[in-house]
N, C-alpha and C positions, 0 to 999 in steps of 0.2 A: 544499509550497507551498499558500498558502491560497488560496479566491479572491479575495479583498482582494488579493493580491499577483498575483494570475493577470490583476486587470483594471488594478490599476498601470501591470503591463507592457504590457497591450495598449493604456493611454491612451499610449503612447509612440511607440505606430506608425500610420501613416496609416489614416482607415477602407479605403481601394482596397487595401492591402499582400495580396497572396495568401500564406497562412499553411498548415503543417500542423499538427494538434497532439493530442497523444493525451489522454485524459479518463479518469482513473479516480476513483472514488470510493467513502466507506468504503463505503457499501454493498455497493458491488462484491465487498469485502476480505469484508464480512462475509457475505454472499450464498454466494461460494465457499467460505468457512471452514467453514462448516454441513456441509459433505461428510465435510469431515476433521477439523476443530477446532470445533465446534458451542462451545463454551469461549470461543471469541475476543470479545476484550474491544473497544471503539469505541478506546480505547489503542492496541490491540495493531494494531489495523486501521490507526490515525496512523500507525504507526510501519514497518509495510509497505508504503505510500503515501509515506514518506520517504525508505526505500532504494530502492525503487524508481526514485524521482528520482535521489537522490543518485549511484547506482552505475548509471544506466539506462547501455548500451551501445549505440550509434548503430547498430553492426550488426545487433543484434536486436530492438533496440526493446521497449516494455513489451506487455506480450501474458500471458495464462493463466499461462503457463510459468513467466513470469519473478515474478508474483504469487505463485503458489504456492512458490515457491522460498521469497522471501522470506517468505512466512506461515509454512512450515515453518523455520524459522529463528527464527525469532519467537517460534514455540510451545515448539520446542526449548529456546531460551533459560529463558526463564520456568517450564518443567519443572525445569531444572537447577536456579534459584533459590527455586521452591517445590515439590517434588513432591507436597505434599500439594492445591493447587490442582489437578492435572489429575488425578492418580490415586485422588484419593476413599479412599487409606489410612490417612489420619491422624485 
């Protein structure tokens, strides 16, 4: 979600509406990537911030856990499709 579409929706509900709502952004993606994926591209970070939404799970909610998950996953991918980008062999 962007937040162009983050303030869409909220022009839709009253200013008094009590809300909760969790806030990630790339930074976030790329702040934590530095640990384990220093490599991570502002792409790669979109695209962890997307599953995240896409697949979040009410009962766990977005949190570390669930970033990371999906940033390994991400990275993974993109090893598969390039291995010369992560591994410096080629």
């Amino acid at each position: 979600m962007t937040v162009k579409q983050l303030i869409e929706h909220l022009e839709t509900m009253s200013p008094e509406d009590v809300i909760a709502y969790d806030l990630w952004s790339v930074d976030d993606v790329l702040f934590e990537g530095n640990h384990d994926h220093p490599e991570v591209t502002r792409e790669q970070a979109e695209e962890v911030l997307g599953r995240m939404e896409r697949y979040k799970d009410c009962t766990i909610g977005m949190n570390w856990d669930v970033m990371n998950y999906h940033l390994d996953e991400v990275m993974s991918e993109a090893t598969q499709l390039n291995p010369c980008q992560t591994e410096r062999r080629c």
